[in-house]
N, C-alpha and C positions, 0 to 999 in steps of 0.2 A: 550514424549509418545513413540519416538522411541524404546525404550529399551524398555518396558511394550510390545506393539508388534509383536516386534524379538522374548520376552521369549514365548511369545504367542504362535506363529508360529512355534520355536522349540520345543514347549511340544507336539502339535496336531504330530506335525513329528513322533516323538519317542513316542509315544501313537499309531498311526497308525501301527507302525511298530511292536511293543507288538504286537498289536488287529490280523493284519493278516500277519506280518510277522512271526511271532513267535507262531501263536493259540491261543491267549491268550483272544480271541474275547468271547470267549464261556463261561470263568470263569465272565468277563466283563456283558454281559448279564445277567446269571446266576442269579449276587448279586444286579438287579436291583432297589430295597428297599432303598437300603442303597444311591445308587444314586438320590434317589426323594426326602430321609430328607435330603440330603445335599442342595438340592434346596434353603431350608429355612434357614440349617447351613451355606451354603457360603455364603448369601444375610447380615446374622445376624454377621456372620465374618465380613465383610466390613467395615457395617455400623453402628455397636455396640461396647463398649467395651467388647465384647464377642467373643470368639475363637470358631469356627465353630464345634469343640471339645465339645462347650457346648449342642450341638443338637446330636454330633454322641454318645460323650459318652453315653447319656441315652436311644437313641434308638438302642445301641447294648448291654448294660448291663442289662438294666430296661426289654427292650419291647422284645430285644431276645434270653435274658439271657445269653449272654455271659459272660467271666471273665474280673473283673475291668480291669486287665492289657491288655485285647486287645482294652478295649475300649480307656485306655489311647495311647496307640502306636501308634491304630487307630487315634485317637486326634493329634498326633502331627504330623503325616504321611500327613494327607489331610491338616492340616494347613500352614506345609512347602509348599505345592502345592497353596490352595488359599489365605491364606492373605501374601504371597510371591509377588505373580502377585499384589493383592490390594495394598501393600505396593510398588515397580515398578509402580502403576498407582499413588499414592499419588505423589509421589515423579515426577514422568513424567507430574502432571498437578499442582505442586508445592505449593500445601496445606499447610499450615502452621504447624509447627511441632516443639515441644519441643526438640529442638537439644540435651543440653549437658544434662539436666536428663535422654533420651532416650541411648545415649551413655555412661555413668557410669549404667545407670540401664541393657543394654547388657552384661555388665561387670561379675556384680552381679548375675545375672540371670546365667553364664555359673558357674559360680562357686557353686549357688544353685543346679542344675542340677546334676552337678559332687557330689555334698554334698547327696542330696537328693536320686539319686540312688542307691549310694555305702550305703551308711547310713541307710538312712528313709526307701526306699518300700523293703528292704528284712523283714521288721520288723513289716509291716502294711496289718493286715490280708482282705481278700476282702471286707467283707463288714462294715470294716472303712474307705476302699475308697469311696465308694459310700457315707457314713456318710458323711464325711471331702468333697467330690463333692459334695453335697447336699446344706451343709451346708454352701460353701463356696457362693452360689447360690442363696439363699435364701436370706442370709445376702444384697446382691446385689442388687436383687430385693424388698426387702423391703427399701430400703435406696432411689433407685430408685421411689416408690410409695410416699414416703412422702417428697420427693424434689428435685423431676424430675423437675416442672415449675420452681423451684428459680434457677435450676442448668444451663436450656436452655436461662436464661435471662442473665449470665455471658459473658461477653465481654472481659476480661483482655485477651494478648495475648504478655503480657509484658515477658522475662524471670525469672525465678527467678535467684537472686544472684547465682554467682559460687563454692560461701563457702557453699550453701545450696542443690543447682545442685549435688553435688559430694555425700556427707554422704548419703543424700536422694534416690538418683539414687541407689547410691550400696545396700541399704537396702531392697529397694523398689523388685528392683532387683533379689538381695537373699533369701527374703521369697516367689517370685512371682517365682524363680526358684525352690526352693523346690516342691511347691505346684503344681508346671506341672510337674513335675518327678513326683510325685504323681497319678493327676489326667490329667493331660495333658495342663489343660489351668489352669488362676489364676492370669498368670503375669498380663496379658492387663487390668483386674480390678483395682486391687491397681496399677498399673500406673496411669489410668483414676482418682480412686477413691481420691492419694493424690492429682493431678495436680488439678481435681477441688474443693475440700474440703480446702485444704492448700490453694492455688493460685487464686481461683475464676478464673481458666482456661476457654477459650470460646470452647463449643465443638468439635468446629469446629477444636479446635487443637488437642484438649486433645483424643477424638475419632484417629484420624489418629495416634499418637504418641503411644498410647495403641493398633495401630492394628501391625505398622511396631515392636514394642518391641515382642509382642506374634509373629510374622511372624520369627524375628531372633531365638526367645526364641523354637521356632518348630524344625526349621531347624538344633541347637546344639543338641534339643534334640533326634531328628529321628539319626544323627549322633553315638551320644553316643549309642543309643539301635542299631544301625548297627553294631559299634562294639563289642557291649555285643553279637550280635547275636542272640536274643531273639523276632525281627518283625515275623516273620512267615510267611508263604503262604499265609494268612487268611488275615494278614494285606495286602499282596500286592492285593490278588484279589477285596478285599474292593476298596481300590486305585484306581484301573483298571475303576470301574464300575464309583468311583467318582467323578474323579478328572478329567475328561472335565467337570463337573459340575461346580465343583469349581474355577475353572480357571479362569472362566468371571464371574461367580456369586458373589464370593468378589467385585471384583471390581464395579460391577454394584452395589453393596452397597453400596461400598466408593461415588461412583457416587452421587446418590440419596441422600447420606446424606446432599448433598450440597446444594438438593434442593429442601427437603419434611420436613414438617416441626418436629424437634429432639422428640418433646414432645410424639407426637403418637406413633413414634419407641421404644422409650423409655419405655414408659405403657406397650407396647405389649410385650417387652420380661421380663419387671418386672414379668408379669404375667405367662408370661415363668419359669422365675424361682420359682414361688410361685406352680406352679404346678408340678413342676418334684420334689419339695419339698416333696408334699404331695404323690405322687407317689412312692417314693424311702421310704418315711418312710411307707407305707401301704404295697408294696412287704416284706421290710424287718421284718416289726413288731418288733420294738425296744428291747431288754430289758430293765431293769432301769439302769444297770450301759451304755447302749447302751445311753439313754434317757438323764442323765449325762453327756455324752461326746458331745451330739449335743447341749443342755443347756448351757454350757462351752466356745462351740463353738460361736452358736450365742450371749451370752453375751459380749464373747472380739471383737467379731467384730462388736457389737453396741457399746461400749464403744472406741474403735478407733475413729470410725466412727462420734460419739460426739467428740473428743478432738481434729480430726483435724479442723472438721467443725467451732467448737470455735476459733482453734487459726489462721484458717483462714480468720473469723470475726474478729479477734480484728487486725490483721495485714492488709484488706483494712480498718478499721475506722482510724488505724494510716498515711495509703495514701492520 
């Protein structure tokens, strides 16, 4: 826990110094909104396979109508901040954690990134972001309501093979890196989503391994948009107001998850996503070919979501 701590200490340091060494106390206050959803984003970073990103993105796109790409930058800005430190507590109070998936899926995910930026968001107009955010959300939370309980009863905390660790991790990886150059978060799902669907993973791991993957996955990405030069003022005074928020609020997640029971966490932010659902499609008001693209959407992500479930039934009946 040392190290968790120390980062602790050096962020309040260099935050204090912003705040009044430099004036920057005044933009901090200012944007205090965005510091009060993050209360519920950092808690839901922790101790969810959800990136804190899932709360800022809709309450800066959706509720104050910002553009998708601040909401995304904003996303990966405050998560290199909180599930940084959550990841640093995981690891300092020695959580169990799917090592080499998580390390080929780091991999994957920076090359996603690099892929996805240069590539995919010069290409994806704003409000396919939000589509493709919505949608990626939904699919989550609906898979979450209809087996949330059989998922919280999983105990396996076995590794999977290293012939399977590897192809898996980088795929996992590189569509969970696209998808956060996109919208910002995405990876810590399908990490979560295959470890326990494939693996029958116990939460307990498969939660921390989906927070420290999105926590790396943040930090490449804030990285690459430093160098595109594209965060902005907006993003950092965002930052200023949140991110003693999120600092201890991840972690206090991570904490909790260890000791409240997963199923009610769970329901709560299924529900979460069934509603920013319904919210993003009623601001937007679809078209048909709009209505087709989210169709598309959730069908291949219920049809995954089926074949690994299967084939990670028949692989414990073969156990």
């Amino acid at each position: 826990m040392q190290a968790w701590l120390a980062g602790v200490i050096f962020f309040y340091a260099v935050w204090l110094f912003l705040s009044f060494g430099l004036g920057y106390w005044e933009q901090a206050k200012a944007h205090w909104p965005i510091a009060a959803a993050m209360v519920l984003g950092s808690y839901v970073a922790g101790s969810t396979p959800m990136g804190g990103g899932t709360i800022a993105f809709p309450v800066l796109v959706l509720l104050f109508d910002m553009p998708a790409s601040l909401g995304r930058n904003f996303g990966l800005v405050i998560q290199s901040t909180g599930m940084s430190s959550a990841a640093l507590f995981i690891l300092g109070r020695g959580m169990p954690i799917e090592r080499r998936t998580l390390l080929w899926g780091v991999a994957g995910a920076a090359a996603g990134l690099l892929l996805g930026t240069a590539l995919v968001v010069p290409r994806v107009a704003d409000e396919t972001v939000k589509l493709v955010f919505s949608c990626l959300w939904m699919s989550f939370g609906a898979l979450m309501l209809c087996k949330n309980r059989e998922m919280c009863r999983f105990k396996n905390l076995a590794q999977p093979p290293l012939r399977e660790a590897l192809p898996l991790g980088l795929i996992v990886g590189l569509l969970g890196g696209i998808t956060a150059s996109i919208t910002g978060v995405g990876a810590e799902m399908m990490m979560f989503t295959m470890l326990v669907l494939l693996y029958r993973m116990d939460l307990k791991a498969a939660v921390p391994t989906a927070v420290i993957l999105m926590a790396i996955t943040s930090v490449m990405g804030m990285a690459i948009h430093l160098a595109v030069g594209d965060l902005g003022p907006q993003v950092f005074y965002y930052w200023m107001a949140a991110s003693p928020v999120v600092i201890l609020g991840a972690p206090v997640g991570a904490f909790f998850l260890s000791i409240i029971p997963r199923a009610a966490t769970l329901y709560f932010v299924a529900v979460l996503c069934v509603l920013q659902f319904l919210w993003t499609i009623h601001q937007i008001g679809p078209t048909p070919g709009q209505w087709l693209f989210v169709g598309a959407n959730l069908l291949t992500a219920l049809i995954a979501f089926i074949v690994l479930y299967r084939v990670g039934k028949r692989q414990m009946a073969r156990r």
